[in-house]
Structures are given as C-alpha cells and as structure tokens.
VOBA-1610 file (N, C-alpha, C; in pm, whole numbers, padded with zeros to 5 digits, always signed):
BEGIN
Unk+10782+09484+06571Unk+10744+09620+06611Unk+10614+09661+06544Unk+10621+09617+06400Unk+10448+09648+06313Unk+10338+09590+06430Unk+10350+09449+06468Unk+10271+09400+06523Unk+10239+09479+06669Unk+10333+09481+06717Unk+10350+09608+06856Unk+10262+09696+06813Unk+10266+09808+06729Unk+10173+09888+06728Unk+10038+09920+06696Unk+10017+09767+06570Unk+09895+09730+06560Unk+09805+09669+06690Unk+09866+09613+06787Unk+09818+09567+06930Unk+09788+09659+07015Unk+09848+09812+06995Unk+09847+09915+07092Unk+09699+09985+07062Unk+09619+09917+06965Unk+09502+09986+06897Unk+09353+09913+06958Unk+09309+09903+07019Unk+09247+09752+07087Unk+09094+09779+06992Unk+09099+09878+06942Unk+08974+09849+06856Unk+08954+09753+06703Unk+09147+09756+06678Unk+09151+09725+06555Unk+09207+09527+06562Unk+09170+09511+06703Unk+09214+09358+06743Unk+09114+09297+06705Unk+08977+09352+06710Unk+08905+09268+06678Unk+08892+09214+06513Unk+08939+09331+06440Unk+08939+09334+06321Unk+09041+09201+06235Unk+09140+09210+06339Unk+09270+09143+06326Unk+09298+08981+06372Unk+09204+08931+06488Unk+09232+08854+06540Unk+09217+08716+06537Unk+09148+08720+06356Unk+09196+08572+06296Unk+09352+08519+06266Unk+09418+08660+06243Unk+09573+08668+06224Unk+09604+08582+06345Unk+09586+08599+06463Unk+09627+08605+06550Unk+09555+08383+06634Unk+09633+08323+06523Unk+09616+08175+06512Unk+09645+08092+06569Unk+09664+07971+06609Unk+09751+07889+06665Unk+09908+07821+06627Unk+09883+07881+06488Unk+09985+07806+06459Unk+10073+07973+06477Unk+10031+08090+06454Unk+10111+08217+06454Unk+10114+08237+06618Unk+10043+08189+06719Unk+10060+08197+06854Unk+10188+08167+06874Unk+10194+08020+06828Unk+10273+07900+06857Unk+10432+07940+06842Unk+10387+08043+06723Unk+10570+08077+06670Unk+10635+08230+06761Unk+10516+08260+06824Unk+10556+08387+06878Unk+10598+08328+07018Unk+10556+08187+07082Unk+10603+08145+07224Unk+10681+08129+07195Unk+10736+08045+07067Unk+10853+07930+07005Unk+10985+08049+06994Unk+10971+08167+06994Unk+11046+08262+07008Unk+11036+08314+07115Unk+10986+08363+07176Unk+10947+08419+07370Unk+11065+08316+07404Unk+11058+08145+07392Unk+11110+08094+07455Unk+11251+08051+07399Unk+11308+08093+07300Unk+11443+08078+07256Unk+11535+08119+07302Unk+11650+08090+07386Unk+11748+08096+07422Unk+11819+08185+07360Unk+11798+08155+07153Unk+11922+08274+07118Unk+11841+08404+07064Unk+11722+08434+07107Unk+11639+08536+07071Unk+11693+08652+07168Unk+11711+08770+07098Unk+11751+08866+07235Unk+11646+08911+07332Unk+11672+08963+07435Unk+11625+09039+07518Unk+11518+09116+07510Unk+11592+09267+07369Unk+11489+09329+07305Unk+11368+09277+07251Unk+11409+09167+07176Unk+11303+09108+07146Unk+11165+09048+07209Unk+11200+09002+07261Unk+11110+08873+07413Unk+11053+09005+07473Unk+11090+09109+07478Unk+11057+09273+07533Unk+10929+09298+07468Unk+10944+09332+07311Unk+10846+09353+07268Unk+10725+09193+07194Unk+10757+09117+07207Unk+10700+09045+07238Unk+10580+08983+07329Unk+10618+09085+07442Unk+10583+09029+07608Unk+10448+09127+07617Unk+10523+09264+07573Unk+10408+09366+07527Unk+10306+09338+07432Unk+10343+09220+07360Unk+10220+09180+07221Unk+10128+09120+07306Unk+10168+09035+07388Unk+10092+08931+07449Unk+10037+09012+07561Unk+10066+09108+07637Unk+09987+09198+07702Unk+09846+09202+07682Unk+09885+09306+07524Unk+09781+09340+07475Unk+09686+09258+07430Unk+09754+09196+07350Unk+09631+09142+07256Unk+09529+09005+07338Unk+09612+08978+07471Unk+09536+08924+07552Unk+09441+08958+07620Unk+09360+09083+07562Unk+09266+09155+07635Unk+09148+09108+07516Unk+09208+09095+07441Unk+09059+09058+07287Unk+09045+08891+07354Unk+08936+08851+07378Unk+08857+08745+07406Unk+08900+08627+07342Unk+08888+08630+07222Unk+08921+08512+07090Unk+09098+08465+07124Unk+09162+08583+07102Unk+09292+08593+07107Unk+09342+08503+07234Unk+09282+08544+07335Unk+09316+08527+07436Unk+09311+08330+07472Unk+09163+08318+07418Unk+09154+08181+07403Unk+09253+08065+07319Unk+09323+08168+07204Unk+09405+08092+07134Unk+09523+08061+07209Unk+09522+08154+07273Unk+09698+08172+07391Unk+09698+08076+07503Unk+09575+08091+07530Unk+09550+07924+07627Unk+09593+07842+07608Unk+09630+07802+07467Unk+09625+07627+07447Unk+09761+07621+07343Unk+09818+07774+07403Unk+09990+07783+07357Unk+10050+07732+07481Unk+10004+07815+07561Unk+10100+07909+07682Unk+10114+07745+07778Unk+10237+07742+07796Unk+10310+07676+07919Unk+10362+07799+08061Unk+10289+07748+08116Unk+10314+07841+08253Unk+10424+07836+08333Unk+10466+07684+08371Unk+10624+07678+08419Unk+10758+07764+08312Unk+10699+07740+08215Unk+10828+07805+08087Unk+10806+07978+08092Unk+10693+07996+08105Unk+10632+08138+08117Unk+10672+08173+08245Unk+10713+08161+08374Unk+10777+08243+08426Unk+10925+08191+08488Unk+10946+08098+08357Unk+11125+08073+08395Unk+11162+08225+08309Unk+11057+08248+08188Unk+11150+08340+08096Unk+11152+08459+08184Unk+11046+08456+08266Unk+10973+08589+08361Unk+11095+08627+08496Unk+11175+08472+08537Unk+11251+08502+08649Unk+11419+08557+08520Unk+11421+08503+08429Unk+11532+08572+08357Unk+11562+08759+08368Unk+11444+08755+08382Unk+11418+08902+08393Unk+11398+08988+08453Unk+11397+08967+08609Unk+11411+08994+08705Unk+11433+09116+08740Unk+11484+09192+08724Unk+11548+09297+08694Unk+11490+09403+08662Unk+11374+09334+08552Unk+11303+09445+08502Unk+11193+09469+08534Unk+11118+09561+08594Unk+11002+09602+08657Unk+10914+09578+08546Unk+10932+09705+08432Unk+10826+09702+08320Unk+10827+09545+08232Unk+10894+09474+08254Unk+10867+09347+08207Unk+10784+09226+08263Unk+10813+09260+08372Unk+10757+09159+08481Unk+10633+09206+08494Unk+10555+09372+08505Unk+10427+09419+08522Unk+10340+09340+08380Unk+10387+09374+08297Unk+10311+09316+08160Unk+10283+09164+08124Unk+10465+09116+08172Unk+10430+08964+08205Unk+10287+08894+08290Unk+10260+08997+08404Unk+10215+08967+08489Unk+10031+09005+08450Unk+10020+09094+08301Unk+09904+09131+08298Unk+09901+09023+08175Unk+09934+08985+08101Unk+09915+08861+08062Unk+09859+08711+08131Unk+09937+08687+08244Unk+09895+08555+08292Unk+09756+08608+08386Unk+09735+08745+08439Unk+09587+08829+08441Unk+09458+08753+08375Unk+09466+08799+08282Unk+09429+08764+08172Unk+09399+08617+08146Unk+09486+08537+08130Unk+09496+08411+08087Unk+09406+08348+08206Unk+09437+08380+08348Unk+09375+08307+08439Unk+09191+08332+08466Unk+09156+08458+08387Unk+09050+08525+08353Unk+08988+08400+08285Unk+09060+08393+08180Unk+08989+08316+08046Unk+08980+08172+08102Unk+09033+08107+08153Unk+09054+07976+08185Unk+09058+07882+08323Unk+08986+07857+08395Unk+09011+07834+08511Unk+09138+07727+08543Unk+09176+07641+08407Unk+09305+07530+08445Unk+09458+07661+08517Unk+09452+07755+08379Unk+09563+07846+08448Unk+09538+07868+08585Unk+09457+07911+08646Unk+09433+07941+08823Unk+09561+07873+08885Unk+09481+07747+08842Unk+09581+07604+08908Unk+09729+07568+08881Unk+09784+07613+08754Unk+09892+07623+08697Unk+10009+07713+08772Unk+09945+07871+08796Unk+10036+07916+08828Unk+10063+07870+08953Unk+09951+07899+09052Unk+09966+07806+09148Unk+10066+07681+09190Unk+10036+07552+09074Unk+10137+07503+09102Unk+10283+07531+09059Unk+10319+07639+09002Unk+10455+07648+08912Unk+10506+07748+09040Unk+10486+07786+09113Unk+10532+07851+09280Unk+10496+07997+09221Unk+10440+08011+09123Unk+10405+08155+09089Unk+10347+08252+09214Unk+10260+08259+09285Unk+10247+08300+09375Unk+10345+08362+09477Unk+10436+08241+09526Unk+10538+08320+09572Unk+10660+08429+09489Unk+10657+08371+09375Unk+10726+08455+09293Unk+10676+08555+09260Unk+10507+08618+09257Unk+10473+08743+09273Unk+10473+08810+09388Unk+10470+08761+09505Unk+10484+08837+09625Unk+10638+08859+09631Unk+10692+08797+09585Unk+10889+08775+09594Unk+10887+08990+09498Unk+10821+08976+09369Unk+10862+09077+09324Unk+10767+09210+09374Unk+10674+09226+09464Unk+10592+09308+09503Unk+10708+09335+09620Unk+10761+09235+09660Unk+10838+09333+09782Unk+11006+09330+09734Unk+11032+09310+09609Unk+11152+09381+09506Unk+11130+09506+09474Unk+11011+09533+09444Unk+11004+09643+09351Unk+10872+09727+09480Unk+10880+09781+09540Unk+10735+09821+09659Unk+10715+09902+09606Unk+10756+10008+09538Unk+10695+10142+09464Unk+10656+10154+09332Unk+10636+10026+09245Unk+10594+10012+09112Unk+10416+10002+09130Unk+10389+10118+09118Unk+10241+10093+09105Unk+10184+10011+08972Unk+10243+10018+08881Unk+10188+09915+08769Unk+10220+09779+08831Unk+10336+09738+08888Unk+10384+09626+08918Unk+10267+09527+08966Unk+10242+09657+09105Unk+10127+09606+09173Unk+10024+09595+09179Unk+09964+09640+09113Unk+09809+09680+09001Unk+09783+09518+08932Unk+09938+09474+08878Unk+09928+09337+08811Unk+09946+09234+08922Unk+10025+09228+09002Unk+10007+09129+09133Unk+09868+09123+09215Unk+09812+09237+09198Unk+09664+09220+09321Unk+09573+09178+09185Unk+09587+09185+09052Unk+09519+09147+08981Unk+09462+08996+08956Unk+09627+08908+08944Unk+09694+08799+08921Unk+09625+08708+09051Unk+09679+08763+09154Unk+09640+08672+09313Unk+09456+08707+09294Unk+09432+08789+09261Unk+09256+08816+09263Unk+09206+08649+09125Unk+09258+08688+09049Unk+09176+08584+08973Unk+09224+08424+08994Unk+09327+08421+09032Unk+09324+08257+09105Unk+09322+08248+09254Unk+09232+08320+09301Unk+09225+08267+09417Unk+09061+08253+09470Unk+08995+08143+09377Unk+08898+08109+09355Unk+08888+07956+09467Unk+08964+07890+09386Unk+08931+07737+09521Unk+08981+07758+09608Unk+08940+07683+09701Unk+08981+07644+09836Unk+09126+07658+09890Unk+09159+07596+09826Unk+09352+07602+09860Unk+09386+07691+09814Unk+09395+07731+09734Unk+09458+07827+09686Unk+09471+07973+09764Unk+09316+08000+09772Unk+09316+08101+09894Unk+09371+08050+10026Unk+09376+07953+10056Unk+09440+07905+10133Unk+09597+07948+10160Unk+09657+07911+10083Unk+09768+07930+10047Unk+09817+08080+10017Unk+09727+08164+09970Unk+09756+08342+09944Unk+09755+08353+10081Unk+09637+08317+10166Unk+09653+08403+10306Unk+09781+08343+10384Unk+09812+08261+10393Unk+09921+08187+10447Unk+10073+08254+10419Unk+10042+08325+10310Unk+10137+08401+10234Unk+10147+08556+10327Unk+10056+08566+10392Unk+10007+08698+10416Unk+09987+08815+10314Unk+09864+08748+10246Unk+09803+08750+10093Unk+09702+08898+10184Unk+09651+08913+10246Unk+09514+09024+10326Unk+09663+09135+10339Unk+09736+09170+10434Unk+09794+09224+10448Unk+09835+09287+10357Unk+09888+09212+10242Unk+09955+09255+10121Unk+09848+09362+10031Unk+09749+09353+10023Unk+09646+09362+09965Unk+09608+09472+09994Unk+09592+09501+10152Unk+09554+09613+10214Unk+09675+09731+10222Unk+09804+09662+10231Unk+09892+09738+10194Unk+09898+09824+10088Unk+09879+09716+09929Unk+09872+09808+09865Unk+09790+09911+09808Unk+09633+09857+09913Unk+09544+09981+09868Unk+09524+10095+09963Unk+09656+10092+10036Unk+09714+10257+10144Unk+09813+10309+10017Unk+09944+10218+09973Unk+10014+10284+09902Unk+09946+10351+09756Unk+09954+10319+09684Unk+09843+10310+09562Unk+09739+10373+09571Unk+09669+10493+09507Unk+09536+10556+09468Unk+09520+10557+09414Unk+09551+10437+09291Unk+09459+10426+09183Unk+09359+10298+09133Unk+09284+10353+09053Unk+09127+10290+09043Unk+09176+10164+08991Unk+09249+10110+08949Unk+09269+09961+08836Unk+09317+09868+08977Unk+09431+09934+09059Unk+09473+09894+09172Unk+09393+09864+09289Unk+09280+09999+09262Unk+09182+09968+09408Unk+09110+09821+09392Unk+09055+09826+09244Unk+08950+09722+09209Unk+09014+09590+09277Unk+09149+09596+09167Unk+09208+09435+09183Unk+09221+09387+09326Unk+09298+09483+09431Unk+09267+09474+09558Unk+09155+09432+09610Unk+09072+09547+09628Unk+08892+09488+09632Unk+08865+09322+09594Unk+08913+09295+09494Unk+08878+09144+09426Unk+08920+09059+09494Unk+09064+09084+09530Unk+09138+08984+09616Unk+09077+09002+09803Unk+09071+09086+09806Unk+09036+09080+09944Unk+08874+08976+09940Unk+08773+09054+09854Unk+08668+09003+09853Unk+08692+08846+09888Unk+08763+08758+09786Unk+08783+08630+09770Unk+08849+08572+09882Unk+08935+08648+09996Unk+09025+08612+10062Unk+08989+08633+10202Unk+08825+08701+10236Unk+08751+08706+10364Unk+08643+08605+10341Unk+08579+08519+10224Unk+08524+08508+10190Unk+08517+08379+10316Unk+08425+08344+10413Unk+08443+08202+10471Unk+08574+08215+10543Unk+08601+08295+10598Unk+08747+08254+10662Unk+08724+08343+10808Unk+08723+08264+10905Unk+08717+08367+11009Unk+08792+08421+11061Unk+08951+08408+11039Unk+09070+08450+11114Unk+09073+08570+10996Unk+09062+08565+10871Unk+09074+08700+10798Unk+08986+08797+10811Unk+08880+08782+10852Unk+08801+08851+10892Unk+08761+08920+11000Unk+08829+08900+11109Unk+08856+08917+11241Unk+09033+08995+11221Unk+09143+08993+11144Unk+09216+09046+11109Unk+09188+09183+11030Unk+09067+09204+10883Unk+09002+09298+10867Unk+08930+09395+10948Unk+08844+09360+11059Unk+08774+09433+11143Unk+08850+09467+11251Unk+08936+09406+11307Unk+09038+09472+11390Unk+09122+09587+11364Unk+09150+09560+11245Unk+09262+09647+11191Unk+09207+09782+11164Unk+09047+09791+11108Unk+08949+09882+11058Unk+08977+09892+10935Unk+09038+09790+10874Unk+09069+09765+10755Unk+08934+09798+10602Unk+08858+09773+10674Unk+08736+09777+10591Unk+08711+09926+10521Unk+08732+09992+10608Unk+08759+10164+10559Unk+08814+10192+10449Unk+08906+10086+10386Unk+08983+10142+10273Unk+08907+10103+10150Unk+08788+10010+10166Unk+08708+09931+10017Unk+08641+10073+10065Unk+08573+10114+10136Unk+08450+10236+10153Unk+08535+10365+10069Unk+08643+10397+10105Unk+08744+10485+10068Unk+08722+10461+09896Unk+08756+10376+09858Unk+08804+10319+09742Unk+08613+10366+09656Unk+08559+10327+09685Unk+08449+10355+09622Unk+08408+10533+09628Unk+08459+10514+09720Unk+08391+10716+09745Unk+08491+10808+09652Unk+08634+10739+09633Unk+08666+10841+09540Unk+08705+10770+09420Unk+08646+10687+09382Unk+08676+10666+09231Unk+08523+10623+09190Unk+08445+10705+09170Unk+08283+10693+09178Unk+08261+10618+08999Unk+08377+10640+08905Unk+08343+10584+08777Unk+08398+10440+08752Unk+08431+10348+08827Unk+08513+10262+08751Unk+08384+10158+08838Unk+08307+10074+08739Unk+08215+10001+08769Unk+08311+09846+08835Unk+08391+09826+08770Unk+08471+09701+08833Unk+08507+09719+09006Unk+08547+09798+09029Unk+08561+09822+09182Unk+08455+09839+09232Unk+08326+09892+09184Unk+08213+09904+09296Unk+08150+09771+09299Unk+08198+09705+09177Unk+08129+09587+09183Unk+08184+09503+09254Unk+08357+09523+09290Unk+08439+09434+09400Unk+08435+09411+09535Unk+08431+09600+09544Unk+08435+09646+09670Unk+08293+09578+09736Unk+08197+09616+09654Unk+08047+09552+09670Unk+08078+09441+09767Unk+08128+09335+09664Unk+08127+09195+09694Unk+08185+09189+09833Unk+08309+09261+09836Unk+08388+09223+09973Unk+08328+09293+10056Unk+08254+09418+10091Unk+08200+09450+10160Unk+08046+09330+10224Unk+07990+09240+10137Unk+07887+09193+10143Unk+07972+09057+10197Unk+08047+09046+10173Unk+08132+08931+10248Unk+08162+08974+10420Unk+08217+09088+10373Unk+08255+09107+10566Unk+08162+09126+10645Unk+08058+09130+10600Unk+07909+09156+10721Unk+07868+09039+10694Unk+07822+08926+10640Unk+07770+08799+10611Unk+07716+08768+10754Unk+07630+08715+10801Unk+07622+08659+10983Unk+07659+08681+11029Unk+07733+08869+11039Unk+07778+08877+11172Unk+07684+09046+11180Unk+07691+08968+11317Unk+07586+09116+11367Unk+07714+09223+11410Unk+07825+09139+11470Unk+07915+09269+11506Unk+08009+09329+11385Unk+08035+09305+11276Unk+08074+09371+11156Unk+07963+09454+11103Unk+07822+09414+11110Unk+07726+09513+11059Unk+07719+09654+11070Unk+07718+09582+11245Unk+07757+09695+11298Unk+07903+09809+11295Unk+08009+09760+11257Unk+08141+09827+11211Unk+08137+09875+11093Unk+08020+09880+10999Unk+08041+09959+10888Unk+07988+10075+10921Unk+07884+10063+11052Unk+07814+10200+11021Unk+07889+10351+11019Unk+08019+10318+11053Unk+08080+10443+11080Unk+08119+10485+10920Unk+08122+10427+10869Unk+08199+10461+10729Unk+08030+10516+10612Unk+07970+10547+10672Unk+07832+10591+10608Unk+07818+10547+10527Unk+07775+10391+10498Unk+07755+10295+10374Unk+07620+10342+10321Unk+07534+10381+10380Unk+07421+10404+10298Unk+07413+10536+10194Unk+07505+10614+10249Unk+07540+10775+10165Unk+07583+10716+10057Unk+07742+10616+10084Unk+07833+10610+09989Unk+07757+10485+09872Unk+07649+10392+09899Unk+07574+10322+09838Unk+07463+10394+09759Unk+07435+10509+09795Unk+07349+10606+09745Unk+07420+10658+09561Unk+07538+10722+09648Unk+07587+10777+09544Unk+07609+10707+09418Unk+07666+10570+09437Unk+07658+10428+09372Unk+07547+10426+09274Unk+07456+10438+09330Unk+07303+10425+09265Unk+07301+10523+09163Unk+07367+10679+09195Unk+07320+10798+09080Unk+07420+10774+09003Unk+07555+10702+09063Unk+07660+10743+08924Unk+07658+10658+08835Unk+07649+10547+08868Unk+07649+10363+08810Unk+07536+10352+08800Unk+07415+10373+08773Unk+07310+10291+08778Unk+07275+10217+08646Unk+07338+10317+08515Unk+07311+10225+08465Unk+07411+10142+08363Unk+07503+10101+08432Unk+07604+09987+08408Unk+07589+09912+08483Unk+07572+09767+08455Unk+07550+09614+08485Unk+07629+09598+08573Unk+07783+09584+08529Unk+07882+09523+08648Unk+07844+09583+08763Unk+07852+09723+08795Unk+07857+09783+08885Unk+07740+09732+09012Unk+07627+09717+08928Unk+07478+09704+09007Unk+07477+09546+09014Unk+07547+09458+08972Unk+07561+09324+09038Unk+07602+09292+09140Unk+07736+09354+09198Unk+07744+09383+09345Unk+07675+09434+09456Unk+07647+09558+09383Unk+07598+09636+09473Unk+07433+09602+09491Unk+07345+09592+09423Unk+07218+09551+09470Unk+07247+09369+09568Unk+07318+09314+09544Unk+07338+09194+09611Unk+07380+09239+09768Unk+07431+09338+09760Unk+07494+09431+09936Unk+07378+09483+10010Unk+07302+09561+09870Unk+07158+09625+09963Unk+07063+09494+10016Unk+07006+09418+09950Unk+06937+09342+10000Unk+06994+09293+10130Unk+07103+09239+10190Unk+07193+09241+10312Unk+07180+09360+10391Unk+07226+09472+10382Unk+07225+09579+10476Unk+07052+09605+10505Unk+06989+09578+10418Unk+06877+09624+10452Unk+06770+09552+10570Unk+06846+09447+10632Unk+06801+09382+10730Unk+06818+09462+10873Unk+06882+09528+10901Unk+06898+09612+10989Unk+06862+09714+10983Unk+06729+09762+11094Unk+06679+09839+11070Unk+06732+09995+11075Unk+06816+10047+11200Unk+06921+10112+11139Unk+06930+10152+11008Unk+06964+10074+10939Unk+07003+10077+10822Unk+06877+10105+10693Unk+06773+10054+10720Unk+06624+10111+10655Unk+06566+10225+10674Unk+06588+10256+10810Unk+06568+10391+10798Unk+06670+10533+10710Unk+06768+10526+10715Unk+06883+10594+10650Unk+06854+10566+10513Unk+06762+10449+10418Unk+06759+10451+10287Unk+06645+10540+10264Unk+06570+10472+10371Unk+06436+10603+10342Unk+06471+10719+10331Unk+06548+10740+10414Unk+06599+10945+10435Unk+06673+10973+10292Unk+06719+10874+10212Unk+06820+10895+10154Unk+06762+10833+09999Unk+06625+10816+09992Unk+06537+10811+09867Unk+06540+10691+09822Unk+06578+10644+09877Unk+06655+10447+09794Unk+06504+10413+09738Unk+06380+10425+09771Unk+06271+10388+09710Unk+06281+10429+09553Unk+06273+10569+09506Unk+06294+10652+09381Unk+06428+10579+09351Unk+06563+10582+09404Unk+06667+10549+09365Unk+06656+10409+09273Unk+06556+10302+09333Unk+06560+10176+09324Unk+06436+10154+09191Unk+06330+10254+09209Unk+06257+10212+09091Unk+06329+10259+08941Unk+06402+10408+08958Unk+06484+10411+08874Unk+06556+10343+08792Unk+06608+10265+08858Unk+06691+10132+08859Unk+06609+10021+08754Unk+06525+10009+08795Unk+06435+09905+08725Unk+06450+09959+08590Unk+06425+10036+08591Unk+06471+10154+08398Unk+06548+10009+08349Unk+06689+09994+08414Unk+06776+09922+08303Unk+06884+09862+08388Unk+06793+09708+08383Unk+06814+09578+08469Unk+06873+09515+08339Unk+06867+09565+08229Unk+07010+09490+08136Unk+06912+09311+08112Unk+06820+09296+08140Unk+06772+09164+08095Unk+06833+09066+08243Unk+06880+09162+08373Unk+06960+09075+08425Unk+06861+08981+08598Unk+06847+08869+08588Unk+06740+08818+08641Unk+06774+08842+08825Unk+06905+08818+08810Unk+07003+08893+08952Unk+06938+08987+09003Unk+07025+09086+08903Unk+06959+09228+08978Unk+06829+09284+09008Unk+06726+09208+08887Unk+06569+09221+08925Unk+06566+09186+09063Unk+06569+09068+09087Unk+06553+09019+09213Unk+06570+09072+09330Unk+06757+09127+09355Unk+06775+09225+09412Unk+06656+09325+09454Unk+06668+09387+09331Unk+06618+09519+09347Unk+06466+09515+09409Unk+06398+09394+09376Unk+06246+09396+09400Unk+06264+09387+09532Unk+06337+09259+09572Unk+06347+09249+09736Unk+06372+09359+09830Unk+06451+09456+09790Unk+06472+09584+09865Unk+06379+09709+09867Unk+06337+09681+09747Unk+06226+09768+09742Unk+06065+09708+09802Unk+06047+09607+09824Unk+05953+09530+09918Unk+05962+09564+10063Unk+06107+09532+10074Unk+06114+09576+10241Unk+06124+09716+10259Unk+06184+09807+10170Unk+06133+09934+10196Unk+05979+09986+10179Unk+05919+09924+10130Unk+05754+10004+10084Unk+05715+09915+10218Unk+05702+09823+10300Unk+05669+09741+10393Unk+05714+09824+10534Unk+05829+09854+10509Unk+05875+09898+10610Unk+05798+10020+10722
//
C-alpha cells in the first residue's frame, strides 16, 4: 500500500525509479503471479504497475519481467472486475508503447480477442474502453495485425466507441486506432466514408481543442482518409476542416505533438484549390509564419510548414 501511494505521485517516480529494479520488478510479478497471494493483493499490485509504467526507465525494466501469456491468464482470473481489467489493460498500453516485441506478444497470446471479448462485457465502462482503443491503437502497427483488428470488426468498434464516450483520452486512443486501421486498406475506408464516419475525428478535435495527442491522431487519420482520393477530399469539405485546422493552429501551436500531425494534413489539403482559397480567408499565411516562432528544432514540421506557406504566397 506505501508503494501504492508513492506511485500515485508521478512526479516523485522519477525520483524513485532506481528502486524500481529488476530484481524488485521480478518479485512484484513473482507475486502478481502466485496462486496463494490474495486477490486484494494482485489488486493493488496491478495499480503499481499501472502507474509506475508511465515513468520511461520503469517501464523499460518491466519489459524484460513481464510474460504476456501469464499476464492475462491472471487478467482472465478476473474477469469480473471492470476496474481491474481497465488498469491491467493500461499497463500492457504502456508496455506495447515501450517495446515493439510486446505488439506481437499480445497478439499472439489471443489478447486481442480477449479485449474486444471484455469491451462488449462491460459496454458502459468508459475507463474500460479508453484502455481497449488504447491497447488495439499501439499494436496495430504491422501488417497482420491490423489485419486481424479489422477482421475483428476493429473500425466499427472504434467508431462506436467514439459516439459512446466524450472523452478526450478516449477520443485520442480511438483517433490512433482508426488512423492505423484506414491506413492502406480500401475496404476500411470505403466503410469510413460511407458511413460519414469521418465526422466524429472532426467532432473530436473541435471540442477537445487542448489535448495535443488527439489533434495529433485525429491529424494523422484524417491525412490518411483523403490520401489519393479525390472523392474523400472532397467528403471532408462539409465538416469545415479549414476553420477547425485554423483553430488548431491558435490553440496548439506551440506544442510539438500536436503540430506533427497537423502541419503533415495541411501540406495535403492544400492541393486543392478549394481548399487554398479558404486558408487565405482564414489567415493561414500569419497563422503559419507564427508557427515558425517554435518548430521545437523539429526538421518535419519546418518542412511542412515552409511547403504550405510556398504554395500559399504562390498561390
């Protein structure tokens, strides 16, 4: 429980997180995974590893603990429990963050289906699901794998939960997964634009104007669903991307994540002229030199930004 509340402090992890060893990892799985350890215990336990899997170092040490098949046999023991399974689930988050072998792990341990198994156990746990669109967002990087989410009816799920759900941690992770899961695929993408599915990343940005991780998602998946197609270009215009990209610019401009997406989207939209004219009306020239202020050292977003601002002064 000391340790519990020292973890609930995330400033004081860093302070802490030589404690936090391989060989002291090792004894906290070696208990997670004991048979005669109680319940309560493995409880607050599950919550250590939550947390402290958000400190970088920590997190790396847990890598080269953590068995993933054993990690969600203890996870199906528990079944039952919503708040156990959400935290469980922001842990292996996490882990698959830090490591690309986990991606593949849970993957193969049927994890996947066992998170969609508990998203439609539990349909009204917004934490639940905040950690499932999180989880499916960060391994669904290769080929198969996304493969295998959509096959799942991984898009659906996704979009589902960013109708149920209005919140910003939920929109992002969504955003992430979708991004990754239109990415090259033409039947998902043709399932998105049919549906008018796309409305809900535009949504998602217009009212949660502070959380740089979602504009930077939404970004992405938005810059995915128009890619070579002239008739999706055309399907955003209803959702006033250049207003809601505007606003982007005054609230975020100067946080990094945020403007890695999003200048990678403008250079794209700005091929249509349509669409050049509405930046002009809407200052993107001033917006964009602004910008240059604080490019963060980042060679990306220079680029970006010069290119758009070329074709606007040209224009």
């Amino acid at each position: 429980t000391g340790l519990w509340n020292l973890s609930a402090y995330e400033s004081k992890l860093d302070n802490c997180s030589n404690y936090f060893d391989n060989l002291f990892i090792d004894l906290l799985f070696g208990l997670f995974h004991s048979p005669t350890i109680s319940k309560r215990i493995k409880d607050v336990i599950v919550e250590i590893f939550a947390k402290v899997s958000l400190n970088d170092d920590i997190c790396a040490t847990m890598s080269n603990s953590i068995n993933i098949t054993n990690f969600f046999g203890i996870m199906k023991s528990f079944i039952d429990n919503p708040h156990f399974q959400a935290i469980s689930l922001a842990t292996l988050w996490s882990l698959a963050f830090a490591k690309n072998i986990h991606q593949r792990e849970i993957y193969e341990a049927k994890g996947i289906e066992f998170i969609l198994e508990l998203s439609k156990k539990y349909p009204n746990d917004k934490q639940l699901h905040t950690q499932c669109c999180g989880v499916l967002w960060n391994i669904s990087i290769e080929d198969d794998i996304r493969l295998f989410i959509t096959s799942k009816q991984g898009i659906p799920y996704a979009l589902q939960a960013m109708r149920n759900f209005p919140k910003s941690s939920l929109q992002a992770a969504a955003s992430g997964l979708i991004r990754n899961l239109i990415y090259d695929h033409p039947a998902n993408l043709d399932f998105v634009l049919q549906t008018n599915s796309i409305k809900l990343v535009f949504l998602a940005m217009k009212n949660y104007t502070d959380n740089s991780q979602l504009h930077d998602q939404a970004s992405r998946a938005i810059h995915n669903f128009i890619h070579a197609s002239e008739t999706r270009c055309n399907h955003i215009a209803k959702y006033n991307p250049i207003e809601t990209f505007a606003t982007t610019l005054k609230t975020l401009g100067k946080r990094r994540q945020a403007m890695l997406g999003l200048t990678g989207l403008i250079t794209n939209v700005i091929q249509k002229q349509v669409f050049r004219v509405k930046m002009v009306d809407q200052n993107y020239i001033n917006l964009l030199v602004a910008q240059q202020q604080h490019l963060f050292s980042e060679n990306q977003i220079e680029a970006n930004v010069s290119y758009t601002l070329n074709g606007l002064q040209t224009f």
